[in-house]
Each structure stands twice: as structure tokens, then as C-alpha cells.
C-alpha positions as CSV (number, residue, x, y, z in Angstrom):
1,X,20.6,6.4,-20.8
2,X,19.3,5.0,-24.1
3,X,19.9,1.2,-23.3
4,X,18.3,2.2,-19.9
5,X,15.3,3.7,-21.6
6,X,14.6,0.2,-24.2
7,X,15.3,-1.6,-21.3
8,X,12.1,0.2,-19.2
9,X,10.0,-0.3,-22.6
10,X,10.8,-3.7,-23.1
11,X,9.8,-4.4,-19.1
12,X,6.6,-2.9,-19.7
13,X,5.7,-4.7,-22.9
14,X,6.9,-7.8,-21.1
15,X,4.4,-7.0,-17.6
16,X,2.0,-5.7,-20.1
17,X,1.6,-9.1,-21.9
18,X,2.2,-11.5,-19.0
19,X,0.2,-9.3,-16.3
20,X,3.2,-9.9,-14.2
21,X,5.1,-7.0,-12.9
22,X,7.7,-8.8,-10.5
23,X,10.3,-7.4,-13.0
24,X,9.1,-4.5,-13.8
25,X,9.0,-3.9,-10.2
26,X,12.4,-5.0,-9.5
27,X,13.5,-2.2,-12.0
28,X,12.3,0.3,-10.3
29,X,14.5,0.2,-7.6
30,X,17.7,0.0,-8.9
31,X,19.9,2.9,-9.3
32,X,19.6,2.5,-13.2
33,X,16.2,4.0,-13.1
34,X,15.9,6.5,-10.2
35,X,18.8,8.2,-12.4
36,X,15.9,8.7,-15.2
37,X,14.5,12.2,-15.6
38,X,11.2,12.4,-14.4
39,X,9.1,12.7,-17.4
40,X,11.3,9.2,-18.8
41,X,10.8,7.3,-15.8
42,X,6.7,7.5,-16.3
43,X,6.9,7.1,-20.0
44,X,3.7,4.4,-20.6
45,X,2.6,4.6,-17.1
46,X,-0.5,6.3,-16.1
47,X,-0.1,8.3,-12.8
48,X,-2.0,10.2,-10.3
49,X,-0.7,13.1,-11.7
50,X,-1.4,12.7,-15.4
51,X,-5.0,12.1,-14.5
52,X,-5.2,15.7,-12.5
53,X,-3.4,17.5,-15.4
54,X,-5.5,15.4,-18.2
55,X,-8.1,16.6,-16.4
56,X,-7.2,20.2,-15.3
57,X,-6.1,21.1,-19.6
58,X,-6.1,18.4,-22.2
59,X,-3.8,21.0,-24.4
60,X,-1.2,21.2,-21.4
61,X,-1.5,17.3,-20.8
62,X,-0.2,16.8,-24.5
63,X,2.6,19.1,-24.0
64,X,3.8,18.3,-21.3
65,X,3.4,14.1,-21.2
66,X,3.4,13.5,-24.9
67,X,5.1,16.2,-26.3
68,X,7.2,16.3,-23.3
69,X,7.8,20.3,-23.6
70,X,9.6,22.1,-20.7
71,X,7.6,23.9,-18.2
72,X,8.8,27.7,-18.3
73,X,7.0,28.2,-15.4
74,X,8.5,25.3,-13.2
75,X,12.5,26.5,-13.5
76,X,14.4,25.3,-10.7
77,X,11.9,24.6,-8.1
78,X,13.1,25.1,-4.3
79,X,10.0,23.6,-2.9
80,X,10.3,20.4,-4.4
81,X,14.0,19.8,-4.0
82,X,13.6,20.2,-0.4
83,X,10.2,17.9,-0.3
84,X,11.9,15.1,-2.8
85,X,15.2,15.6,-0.4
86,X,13.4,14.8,3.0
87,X,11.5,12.2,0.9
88,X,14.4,10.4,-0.5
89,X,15.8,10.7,3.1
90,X,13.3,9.2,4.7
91,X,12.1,6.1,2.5
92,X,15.5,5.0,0.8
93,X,17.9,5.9,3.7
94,X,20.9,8.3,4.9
95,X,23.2,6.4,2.1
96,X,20.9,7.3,-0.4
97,X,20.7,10.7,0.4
98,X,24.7,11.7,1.3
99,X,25.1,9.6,-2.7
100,X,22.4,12.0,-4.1
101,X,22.2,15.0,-2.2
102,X,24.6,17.3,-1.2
103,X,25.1,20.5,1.6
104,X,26.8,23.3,0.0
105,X,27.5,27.2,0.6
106,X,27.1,28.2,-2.6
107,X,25.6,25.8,-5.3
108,X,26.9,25.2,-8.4
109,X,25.6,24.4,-11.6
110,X,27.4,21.7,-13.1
111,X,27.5,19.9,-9.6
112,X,27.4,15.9,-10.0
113,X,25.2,16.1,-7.1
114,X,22.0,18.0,-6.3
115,X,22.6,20.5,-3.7
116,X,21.1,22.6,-1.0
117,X,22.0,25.5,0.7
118,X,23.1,25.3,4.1
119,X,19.6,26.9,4.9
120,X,17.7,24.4,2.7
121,X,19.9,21.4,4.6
122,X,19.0,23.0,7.6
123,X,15.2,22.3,6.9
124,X,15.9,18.6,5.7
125,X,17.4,18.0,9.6
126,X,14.4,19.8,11.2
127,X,11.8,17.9,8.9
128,X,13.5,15.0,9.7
129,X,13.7,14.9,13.3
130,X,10.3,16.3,13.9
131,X,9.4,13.2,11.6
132,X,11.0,10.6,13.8
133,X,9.3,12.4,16.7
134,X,6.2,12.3,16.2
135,X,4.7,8.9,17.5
136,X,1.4,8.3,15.0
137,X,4.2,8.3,12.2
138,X,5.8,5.0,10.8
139,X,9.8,5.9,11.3
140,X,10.9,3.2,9.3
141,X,8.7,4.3,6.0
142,X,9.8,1.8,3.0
143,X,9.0,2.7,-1.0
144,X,6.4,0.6,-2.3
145,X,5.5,0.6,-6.3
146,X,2.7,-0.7,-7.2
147,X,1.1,-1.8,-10.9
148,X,-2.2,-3.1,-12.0
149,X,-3.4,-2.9,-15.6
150,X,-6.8,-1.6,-16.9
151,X,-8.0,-0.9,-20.0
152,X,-5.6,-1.5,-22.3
153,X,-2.9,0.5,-19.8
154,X,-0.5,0.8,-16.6
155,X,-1.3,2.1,-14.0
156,X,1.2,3.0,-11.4
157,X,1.1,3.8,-7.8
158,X,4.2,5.4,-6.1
159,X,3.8,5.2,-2.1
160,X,5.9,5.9,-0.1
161,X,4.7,2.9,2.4
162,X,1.9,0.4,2.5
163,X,0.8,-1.5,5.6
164,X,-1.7,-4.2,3.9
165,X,-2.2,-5.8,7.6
166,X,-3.7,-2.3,8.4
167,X,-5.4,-1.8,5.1
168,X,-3.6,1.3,5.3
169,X,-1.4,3.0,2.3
170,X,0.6,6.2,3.9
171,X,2.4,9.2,2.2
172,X,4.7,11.6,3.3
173,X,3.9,15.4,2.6
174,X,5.7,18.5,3.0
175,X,4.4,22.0,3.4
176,X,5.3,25.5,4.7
177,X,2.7,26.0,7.2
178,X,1.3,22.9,9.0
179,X,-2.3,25.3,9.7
180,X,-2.9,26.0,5.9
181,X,-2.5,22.3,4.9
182,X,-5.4,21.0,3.2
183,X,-5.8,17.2,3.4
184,X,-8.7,17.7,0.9
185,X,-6.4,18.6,-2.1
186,X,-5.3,14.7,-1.9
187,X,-8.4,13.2,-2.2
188,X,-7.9,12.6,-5.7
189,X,-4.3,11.7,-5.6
190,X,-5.2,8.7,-2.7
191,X,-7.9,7.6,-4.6
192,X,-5.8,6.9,-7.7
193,X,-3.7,5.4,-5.4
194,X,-6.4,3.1,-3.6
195,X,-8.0,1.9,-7.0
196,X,-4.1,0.7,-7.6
197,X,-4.1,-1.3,-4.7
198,X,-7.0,-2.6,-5.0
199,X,-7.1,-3.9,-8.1
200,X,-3.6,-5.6,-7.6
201,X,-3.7,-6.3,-3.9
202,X,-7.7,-7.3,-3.6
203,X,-7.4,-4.7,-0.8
204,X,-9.5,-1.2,-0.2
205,X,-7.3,0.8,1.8
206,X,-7.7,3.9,3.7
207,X,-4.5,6.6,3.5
208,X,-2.6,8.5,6.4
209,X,-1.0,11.3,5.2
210,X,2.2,12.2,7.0
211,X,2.3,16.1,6.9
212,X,5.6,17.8,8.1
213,X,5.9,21.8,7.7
214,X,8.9,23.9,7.1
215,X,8.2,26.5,9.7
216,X,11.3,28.8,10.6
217,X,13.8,27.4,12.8
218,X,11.4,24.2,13.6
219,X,9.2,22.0,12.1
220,X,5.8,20.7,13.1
221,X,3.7,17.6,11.8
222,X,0.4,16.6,11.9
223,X,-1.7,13.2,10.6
224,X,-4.5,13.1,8.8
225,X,-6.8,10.2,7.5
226,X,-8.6,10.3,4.4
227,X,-10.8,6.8,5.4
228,X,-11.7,4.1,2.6
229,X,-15.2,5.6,2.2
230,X,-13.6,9.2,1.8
231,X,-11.6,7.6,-1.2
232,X,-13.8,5.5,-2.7
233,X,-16.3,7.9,-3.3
């Protein structure tokens, strides 16, 4: 992981200085870094969510991003397996997902794999279908990173598609109930993402956000757009 790692710092100094992140880029979608831990693969980058916790607790923000102290309060989160499953799914295809993911009765520890229940693999095939179904989605959603630099840092945009014809960035969410979704608690989130864009693209870009829910037994989905005015101010 270590050569991995130097390698990552040694693109960033390189996009850093040039202002050119075809490389940089590049790296991100090879296997080498999506097996990064979370924290490793943001090192140097500033990201939506750094912004909302710099801004919710400086003292937490330092822990957490420079410190890079566990969370005792996240342990092994359910919720965002089964959204990063569906999301994996979805974005980097059914290859990805049977190499990454795996359906088990019982889970396990020291499994190569990450693994869902049979219930929790269940909810991927509802979320999934119910995706595909609904017509105002894109069905063929394709990962999209994008950098620009500002102020003496990176910034980095991870969307899960991009439609620059349609000045139009979209982002798949999950949720457990479709009617207590909030499109409001993006705002910020799409607005990091549209300054991104913009400032590499030369596009302002409204965002449709992709909601599917994890209802029992079904799933249900809804759209909503946050409009380039909504964003931008």
C-alpha cells in the first residue's frame, strides 16, 4: 500500500505544479486506488465533506482528516455498505460488484470480500431494479472525478455522472424512506460540487439527485433538482 500511497502524492504534486490532472485522473480509476482506505484516498484533496465537518467542529475536523483518529461512533456502518454497494453497482458495473462484494448467510470477519446478508443483498436487487425503472433516471450512470485547484489546494469532485451537454451533474442517493428525504441537506454538498465544475469545466451546472429508498420488500425513487441558481447561491 505504501508504494501506492507515494505514488498518489507524487500525482498530486505533479497535477499540483503543472495544473494538469489527466494523470491524476487516470489514477483514480484503477484498481490500485479504489483498494485505498477512505481517509488515504482523500489525503491532500479538499472535499465536500471536509468542508461540512470543517465547518460543523474544527476540533473533530483535525481528528478526524489530520490526525486521522477512528470514529468510535461510526463502527461498522450497515447504512453505508448497502448505499456504497448499490453505488458501486450502479456506476462501475456487475463485475465490479460480484469482485468486491459479496452475498453471504452469515458474514465473516476476516472475509477477502465485503459482504452482505442475504437481507442486505436483497435490498441491493430491489434498489437496483427500481433504479433501472424509473424513466427520469440515467441507467447507464458513469463515475466522473473531477479536479480544479484554488488557493494554494485540490479540490475534488466525486460524481457519480456528469452530462456537460445538459449542464447537468447527477448523484445517486440512498435512503430508508423516500417521503422523509430532504433534497435540502445537499445543497451544500452540490454546490461544492458545481464550484468544481465550474472552475475546471467553464460550466455552471444544475444537479439531479437520483433518490432510491430501502422500503421493506420494495424500493421506491424519486428525482429532485436543485437548479444552478439553487446552488450558486
Amino acid at each position: 500500500m505504501q508504494n501506492t500511497i507515494e505514488k498518489l502524492q507524487e500525482l498530486q504534486s505533479e497535477a499540483f505544479d503543472k495544473n494538469d490532472f489527466k494523470a491524476l485522473t487516470e489514477f483514480f480509476h484503477t484498481e490500485e486506488y479504489k483498494s485505498l482506505p477512505y481517509l488515504v484516498r482523500n489525503r491532500g484533496f479538499i472535499t465536500s465533506h471536509k468542508m461540512q465537518e470543517f465547518m460543523r467542529c474544527q476540533f473533530c475536523y483535525a481528528q478526524k482528516y489530520i490526525n486521522e483518529v477512528p470514529d468510535p461512533t461510526e463502527g461498522d456502518n450497515d447504512a453505508f455498505l448497502i448505499g456504497q454497494a448499490i453505488d458501486d453497482r450502479l456506476t462501475e458495473g456487475e463485475e465490479y460488484f460480484k469482485i468486491k462484494y459479496e452475498v453471504v448467510a452469515r458474514r465473516s470477519k476476516d472475509a477477502a470480500k465485503q459482504q452482505l446478508t442475504v437481507t442486505q443483498g436483497g435490498l441491493v436487487d430491489n434498489m437496483k431494479s427500481e433504479f433501472l425503472e424509473n424513466k427520469l433516471f440515467n441507467p447507464n450512470p458513469k463515475k466522473t472525478i473531477v479536479f480544479t485547484k484554488m488557493a494554494g489546494l485540490i479540490l475534488k469532485a466525486e460524481l457519480d455522472d456528469i452530462q456537460i451537454e445538459n449542464k447537468k451533474m447527477l448523484d445517486l442517493k440512498t435512503t430508508a424512506n423516500i417521503l422523509t428525504f430532504d433534497p435540502q441537506n445537499y445543497v451544500h454538498q452540490m454546490s461544492f460540487y458545481q464550484l468544481v465544475v465550474e472552475e475546471a469545466m467553464d460550466v455552471r451546472c444544475s444537479a439531479d439527485l437520483e433518490v432510491v429508498d430501502k422500503y421493506t420488500h420494495f424500493s421506491r425513487s424519486a428525482l429532485y433538482n436543485l437548479s444552478e441558481l439553487t446552488l450558486f447561491s
